[in-house]
N, CA, C and O atoms as a DFTB+ gen file, in Angstrom:
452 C
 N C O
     1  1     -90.557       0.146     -69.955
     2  2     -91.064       0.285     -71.307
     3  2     -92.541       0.700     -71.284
     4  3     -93.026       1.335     -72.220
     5  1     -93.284       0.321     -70.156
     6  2     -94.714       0.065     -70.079
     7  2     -95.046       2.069     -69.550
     8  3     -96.063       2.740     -69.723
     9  1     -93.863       2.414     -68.978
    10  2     -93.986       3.956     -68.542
    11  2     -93.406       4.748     -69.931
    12  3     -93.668       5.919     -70.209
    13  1     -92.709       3.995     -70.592
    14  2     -92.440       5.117     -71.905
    15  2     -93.431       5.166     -72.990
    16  3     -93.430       6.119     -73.769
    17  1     -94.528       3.922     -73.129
    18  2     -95.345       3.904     -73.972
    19  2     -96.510       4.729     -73.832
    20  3     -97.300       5.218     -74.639
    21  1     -96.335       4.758     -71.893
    22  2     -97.954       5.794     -71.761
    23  2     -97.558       7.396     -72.003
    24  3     -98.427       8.232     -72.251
    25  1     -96.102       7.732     -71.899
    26  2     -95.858       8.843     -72.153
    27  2     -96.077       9.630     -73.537
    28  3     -96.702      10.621     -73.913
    29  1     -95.235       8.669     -74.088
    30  2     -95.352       8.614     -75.796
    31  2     -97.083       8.744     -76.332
    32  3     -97.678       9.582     -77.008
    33  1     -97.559       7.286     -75.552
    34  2     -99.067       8.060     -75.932
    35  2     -99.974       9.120     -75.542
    36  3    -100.838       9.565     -76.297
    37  1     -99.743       9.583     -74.175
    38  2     -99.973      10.821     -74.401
    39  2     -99.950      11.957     -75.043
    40  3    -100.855      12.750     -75.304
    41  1     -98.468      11.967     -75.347
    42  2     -97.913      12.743     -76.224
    43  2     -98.432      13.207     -77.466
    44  3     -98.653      14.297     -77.993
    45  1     -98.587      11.624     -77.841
    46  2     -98.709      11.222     -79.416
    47  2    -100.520      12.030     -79.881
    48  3    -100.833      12.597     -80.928
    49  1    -101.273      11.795     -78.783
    50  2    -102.487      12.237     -78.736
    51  2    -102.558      13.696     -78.290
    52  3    -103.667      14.141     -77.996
    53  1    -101.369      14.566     -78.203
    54  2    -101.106      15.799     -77.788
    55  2    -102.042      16.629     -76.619
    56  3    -102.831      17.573     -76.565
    57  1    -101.345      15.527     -75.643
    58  2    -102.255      15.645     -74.160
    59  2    -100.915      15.879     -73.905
    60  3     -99.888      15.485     -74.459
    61  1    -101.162      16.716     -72.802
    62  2    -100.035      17.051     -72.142
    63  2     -99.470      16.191     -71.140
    64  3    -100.274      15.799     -70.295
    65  1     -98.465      15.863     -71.047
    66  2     -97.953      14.697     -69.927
    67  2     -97.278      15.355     -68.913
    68  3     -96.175      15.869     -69.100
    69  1     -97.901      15.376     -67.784
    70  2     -97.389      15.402     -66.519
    71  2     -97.523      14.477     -65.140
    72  3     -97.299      14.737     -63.957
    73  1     -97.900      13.506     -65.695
    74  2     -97.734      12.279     -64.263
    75  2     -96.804      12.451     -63.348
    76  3     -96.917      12.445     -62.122
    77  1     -95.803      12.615     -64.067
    78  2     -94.332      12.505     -63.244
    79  2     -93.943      13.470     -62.514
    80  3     -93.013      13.340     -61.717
    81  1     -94.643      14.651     -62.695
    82  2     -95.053      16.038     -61.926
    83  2     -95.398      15.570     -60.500
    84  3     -96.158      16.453     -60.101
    85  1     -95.287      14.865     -59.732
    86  2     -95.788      14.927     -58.041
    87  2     -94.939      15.155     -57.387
    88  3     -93.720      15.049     -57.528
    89  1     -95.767      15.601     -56.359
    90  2     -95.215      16.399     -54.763
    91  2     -94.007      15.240     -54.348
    92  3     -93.847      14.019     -54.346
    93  1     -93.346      16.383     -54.034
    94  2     -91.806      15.600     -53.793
    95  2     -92.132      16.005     -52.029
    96  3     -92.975      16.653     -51.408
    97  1     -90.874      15.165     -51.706
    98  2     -90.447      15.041     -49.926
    99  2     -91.008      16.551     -49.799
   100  3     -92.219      16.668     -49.611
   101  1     -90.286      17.611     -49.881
   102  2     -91.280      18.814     -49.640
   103  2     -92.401      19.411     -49.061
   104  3     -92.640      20.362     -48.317
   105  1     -93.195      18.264     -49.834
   106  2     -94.487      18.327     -50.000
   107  2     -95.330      19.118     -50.807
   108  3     -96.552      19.269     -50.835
   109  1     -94.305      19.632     -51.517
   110  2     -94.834      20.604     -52.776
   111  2     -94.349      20.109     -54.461
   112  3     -93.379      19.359     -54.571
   113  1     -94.896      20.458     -55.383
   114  2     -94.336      19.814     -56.558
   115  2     -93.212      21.112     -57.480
   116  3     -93.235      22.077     -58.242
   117  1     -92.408      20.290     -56.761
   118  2     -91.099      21.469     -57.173
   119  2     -90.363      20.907     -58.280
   120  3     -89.467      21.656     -58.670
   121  1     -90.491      19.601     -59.028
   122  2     -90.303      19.648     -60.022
   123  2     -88.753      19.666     -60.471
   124  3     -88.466      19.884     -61.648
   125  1     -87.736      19.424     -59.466
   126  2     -86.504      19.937     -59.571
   127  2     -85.808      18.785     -59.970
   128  3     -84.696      18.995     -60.455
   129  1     -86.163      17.683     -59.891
   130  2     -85.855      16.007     -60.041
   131  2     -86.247      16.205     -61.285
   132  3     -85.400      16.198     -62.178
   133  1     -87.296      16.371     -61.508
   134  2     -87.991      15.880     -62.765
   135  2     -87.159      16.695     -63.914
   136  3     -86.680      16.042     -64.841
   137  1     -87.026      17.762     -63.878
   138  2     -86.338      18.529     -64.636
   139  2     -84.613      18.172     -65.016
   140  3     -84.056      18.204     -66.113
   141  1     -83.990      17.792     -63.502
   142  2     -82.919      17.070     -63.445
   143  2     -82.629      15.994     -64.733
   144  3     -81.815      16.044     -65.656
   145  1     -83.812      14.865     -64.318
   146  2     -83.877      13.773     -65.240
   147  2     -84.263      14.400     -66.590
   148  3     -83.739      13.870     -67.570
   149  1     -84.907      15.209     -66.763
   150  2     -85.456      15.415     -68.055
   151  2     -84.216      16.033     -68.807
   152  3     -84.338      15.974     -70.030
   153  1     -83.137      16.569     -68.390
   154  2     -81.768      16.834     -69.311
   155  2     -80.779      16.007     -68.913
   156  3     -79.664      16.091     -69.428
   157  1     -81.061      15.113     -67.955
   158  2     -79.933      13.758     -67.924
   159  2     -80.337      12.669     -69.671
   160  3     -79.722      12.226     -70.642
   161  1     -81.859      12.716     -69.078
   162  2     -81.851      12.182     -70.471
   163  2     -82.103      12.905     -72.023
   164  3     -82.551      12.210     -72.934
   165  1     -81.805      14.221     -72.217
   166  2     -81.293      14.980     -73.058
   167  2     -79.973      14.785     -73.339
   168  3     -79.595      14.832     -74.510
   169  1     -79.082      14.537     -72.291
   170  2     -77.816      14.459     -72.626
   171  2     -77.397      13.513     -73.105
   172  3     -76.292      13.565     -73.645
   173  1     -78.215      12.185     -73.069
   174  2     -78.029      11.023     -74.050
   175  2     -78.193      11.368     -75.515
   176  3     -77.540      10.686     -76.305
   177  1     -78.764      12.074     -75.868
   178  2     -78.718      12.579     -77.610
   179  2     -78.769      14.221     -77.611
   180  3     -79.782      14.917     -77.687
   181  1     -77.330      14.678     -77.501
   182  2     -77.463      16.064     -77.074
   183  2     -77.685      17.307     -77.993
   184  3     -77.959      18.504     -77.902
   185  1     -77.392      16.281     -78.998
   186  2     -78.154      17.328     -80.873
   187  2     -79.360      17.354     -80.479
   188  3     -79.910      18.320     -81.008
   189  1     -80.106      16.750     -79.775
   190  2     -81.878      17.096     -79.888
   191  2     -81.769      18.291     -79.281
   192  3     -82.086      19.236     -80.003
   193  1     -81.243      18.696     -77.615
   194  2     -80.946      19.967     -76.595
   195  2     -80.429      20.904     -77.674
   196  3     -81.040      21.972     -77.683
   197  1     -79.688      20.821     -78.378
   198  2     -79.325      21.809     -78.918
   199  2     -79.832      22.313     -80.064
   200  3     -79.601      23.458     -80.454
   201  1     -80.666      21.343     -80.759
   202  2     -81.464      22.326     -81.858
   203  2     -82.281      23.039     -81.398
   204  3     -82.431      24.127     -81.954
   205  1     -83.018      22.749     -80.358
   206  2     -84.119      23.343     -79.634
   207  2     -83.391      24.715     -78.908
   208  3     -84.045      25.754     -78.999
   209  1     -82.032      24.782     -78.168
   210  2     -81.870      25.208     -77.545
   211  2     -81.240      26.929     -78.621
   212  3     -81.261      28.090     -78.213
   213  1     -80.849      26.503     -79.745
   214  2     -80.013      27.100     -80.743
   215  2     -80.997      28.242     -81.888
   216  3     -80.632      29.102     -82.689
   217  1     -82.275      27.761     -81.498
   218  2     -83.273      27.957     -82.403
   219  2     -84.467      28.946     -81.926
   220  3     -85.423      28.707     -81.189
   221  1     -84.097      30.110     -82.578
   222  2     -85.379      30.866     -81.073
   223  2     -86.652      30.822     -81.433
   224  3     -87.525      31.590     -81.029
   225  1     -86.782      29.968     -82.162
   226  2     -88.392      29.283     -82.489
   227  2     -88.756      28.544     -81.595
   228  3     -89.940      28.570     -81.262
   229  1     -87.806      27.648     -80.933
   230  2     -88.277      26.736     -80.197
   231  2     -87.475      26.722     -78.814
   232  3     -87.487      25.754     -78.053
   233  1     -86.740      27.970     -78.567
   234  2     -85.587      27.634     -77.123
   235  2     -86.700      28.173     -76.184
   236  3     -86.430      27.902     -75.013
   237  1     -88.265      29.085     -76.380
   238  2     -88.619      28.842     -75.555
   239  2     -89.299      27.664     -74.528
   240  3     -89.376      27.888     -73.320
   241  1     -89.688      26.644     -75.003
   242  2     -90.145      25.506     -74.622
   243  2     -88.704      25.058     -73.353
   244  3     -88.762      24.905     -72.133
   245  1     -88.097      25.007     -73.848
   246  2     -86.925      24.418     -72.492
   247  2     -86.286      25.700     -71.215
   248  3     -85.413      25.665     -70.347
   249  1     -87.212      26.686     -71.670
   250  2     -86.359      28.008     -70.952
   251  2     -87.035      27.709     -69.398
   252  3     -86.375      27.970     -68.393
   253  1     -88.055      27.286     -69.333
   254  2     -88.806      27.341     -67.853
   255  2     -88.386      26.170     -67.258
   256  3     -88.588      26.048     -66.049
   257  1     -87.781      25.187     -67.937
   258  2     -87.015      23.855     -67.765
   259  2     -86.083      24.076     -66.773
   260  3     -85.836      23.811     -65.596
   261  1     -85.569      24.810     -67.963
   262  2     -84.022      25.298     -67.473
   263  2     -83.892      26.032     -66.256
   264  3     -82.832      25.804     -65.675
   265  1     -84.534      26.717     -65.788
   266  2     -85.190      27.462     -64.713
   267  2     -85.337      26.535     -63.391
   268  3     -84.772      26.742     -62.318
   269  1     -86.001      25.730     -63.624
   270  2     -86.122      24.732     -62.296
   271  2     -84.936      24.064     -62.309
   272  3     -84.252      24.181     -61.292
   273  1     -84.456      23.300     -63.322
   274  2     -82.946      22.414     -63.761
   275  2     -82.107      23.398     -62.719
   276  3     -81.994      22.880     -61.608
   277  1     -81.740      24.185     -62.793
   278  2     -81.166      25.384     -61.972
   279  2     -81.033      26.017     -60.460
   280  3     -80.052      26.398     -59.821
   281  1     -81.917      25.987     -60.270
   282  2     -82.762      26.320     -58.998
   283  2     -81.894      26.232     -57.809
   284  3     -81.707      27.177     -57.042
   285  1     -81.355      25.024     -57.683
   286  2     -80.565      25.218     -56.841
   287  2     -79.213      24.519     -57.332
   288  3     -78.853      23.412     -56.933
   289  1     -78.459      25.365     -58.317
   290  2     -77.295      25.009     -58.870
   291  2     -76.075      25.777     -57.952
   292  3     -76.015      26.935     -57.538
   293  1     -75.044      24.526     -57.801
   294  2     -73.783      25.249     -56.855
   295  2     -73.783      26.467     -57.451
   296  3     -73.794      27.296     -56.541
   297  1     -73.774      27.136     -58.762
   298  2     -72.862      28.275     -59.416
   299  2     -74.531      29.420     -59.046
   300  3     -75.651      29.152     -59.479
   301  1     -74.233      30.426     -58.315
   302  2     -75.093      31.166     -58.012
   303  2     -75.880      31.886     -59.107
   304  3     -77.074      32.182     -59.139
   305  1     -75.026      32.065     -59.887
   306  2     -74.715      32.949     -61.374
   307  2     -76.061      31.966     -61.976
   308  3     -77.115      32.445     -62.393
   309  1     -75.728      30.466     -61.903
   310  2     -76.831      29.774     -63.117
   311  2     -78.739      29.892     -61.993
   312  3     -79.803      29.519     -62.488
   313  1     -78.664      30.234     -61.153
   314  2     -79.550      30.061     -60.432
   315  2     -80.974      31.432     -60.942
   316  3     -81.000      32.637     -61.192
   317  1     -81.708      30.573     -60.885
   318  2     -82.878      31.795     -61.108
   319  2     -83.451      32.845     -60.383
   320  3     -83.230      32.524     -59.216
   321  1     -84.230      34.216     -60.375
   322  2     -84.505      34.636     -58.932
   323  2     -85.591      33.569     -58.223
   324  3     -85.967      32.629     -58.924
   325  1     -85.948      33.648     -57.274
   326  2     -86.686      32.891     -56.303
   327  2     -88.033      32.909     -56.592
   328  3     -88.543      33.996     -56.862
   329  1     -88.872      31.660     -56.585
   330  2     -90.242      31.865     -56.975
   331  2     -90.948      31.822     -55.730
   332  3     -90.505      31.557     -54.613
   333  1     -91.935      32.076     -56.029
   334  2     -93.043      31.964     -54.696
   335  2     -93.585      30.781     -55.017
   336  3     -92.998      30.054     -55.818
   337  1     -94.983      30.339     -54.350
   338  2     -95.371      28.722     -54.691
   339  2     -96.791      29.247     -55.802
   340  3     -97.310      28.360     -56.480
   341  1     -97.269      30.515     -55.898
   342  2     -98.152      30.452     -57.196
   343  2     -97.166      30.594     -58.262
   344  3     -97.160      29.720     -59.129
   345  1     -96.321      31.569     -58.338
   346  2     -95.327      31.120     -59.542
   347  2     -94.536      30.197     -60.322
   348  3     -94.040      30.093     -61.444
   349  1     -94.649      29.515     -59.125
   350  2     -94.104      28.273     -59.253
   351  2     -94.735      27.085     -60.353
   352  3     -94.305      26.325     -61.220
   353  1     -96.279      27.524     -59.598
   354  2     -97.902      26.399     -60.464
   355  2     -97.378      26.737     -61.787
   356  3     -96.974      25.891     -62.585
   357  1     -97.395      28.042     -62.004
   358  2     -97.164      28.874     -63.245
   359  2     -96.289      28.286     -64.158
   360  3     -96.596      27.675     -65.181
   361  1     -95.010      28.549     -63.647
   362  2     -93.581      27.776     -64.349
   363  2     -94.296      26.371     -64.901
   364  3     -94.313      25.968     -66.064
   365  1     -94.764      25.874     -63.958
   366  2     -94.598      24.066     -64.089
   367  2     -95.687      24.098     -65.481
   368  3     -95.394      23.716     -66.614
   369  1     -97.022      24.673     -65.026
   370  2     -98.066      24.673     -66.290
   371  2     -97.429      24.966     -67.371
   372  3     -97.532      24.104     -68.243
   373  1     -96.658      26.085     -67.696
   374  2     -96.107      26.677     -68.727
   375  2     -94.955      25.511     -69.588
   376  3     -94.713      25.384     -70.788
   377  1     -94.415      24.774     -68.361
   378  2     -93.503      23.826     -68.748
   379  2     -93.586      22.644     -69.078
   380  3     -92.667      21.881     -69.373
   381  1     -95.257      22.347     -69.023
   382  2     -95.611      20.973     -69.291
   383  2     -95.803      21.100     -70.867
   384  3     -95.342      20.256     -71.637
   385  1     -96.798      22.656     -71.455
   386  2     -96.893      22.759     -72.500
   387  2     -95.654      23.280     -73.835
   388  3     -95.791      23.169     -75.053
   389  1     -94.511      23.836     -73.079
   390  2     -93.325      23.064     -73.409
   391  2     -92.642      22.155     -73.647
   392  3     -91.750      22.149     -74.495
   393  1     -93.041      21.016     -72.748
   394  2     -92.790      19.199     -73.008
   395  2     -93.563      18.940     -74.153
   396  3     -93.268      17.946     -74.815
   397  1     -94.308      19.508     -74.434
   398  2     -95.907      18.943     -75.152
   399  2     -94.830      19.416     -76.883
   400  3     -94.689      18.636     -77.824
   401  1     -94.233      20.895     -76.810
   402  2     -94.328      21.956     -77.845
   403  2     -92.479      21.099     -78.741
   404  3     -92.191      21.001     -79.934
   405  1     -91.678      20.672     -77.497
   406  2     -90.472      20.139     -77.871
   407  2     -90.787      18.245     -78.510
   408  3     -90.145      17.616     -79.351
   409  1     -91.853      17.868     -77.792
   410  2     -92.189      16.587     -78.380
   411  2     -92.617      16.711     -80.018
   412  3     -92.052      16.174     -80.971
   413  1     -93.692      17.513     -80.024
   414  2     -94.226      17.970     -81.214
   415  2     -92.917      18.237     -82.191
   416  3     -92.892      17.592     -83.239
   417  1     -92.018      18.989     -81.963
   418  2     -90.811      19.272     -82.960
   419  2     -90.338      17.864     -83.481
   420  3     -90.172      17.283     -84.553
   421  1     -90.236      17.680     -82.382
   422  2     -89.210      16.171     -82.532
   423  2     -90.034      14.972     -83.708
   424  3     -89.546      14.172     -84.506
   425  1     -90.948      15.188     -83.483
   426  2     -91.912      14.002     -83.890
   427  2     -91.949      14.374     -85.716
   428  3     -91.776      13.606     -86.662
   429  1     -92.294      16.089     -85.695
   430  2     -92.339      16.409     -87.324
   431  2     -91.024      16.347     -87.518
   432  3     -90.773      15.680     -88.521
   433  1     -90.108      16.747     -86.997
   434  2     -88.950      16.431     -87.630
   435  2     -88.123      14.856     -88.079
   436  3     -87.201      14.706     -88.881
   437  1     -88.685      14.033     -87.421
   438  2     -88.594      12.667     -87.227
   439  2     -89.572      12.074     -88.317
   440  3     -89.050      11.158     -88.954
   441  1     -90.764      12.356     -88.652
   442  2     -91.501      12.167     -90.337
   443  2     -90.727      12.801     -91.195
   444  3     -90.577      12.176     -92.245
   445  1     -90.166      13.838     -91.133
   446  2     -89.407      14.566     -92.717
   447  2     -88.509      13.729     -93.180
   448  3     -87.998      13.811     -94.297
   449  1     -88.268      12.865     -92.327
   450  2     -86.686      12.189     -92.655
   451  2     -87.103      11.186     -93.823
   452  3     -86.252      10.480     -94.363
């Protein structure tokens, strides 16, 4: 609870949250876990994935997601081309302010109610 509150407050203060971003066994921050978890727990409320995903206002925020989520998926077809490790920085930066851009939705849409 004490890790969802610092997230949330980050969030909430529209800082970008990436703690959970570190160098994996690798030794590089590949991000492929994190991304994993981040649509395991999408799939617990899967109307949120899909408004975002349905909506081309906002499907870019999860597209660089989706990208790492992928990466090394059995089905060759879902797999992305291959990044190098500056492209990589790239993706992840781009994808934090995506986390930042899909929180933000969620949150105004969550006051309208």
């Amino acid at each position: 609870m004490r890790h969802w509150t610092g997230i949330v407050g980050a969030l909430a203060k529209d800082d970008v949250y990436c703690s959970g971003l570190l160098k994996e066994e690798c030794g590089e921050m590949c991000c492929n876990n994190w991304t994993n978890g981040f649509f395991q727990s999408m799939n617990l409320c899967p109307e949120g994935c899909d408004v975002l995903l349905k909506n081309d206002d906002h499907t870019g925020c999860l597209v660089l997601m989706l990208m790492l989520h992928h990466e090394h998926d059995e089905d060759p077809e879902m797999r992305p081309p291959a990044l190098t490790p500056a492209k990589r920085e790239e993706v992840i930066a781009h994808m934090t302010a995506g986390l930042l851009h899909a929180y933000r939705y969620f949150r105004k849409s969550k006051a309208a109610k």
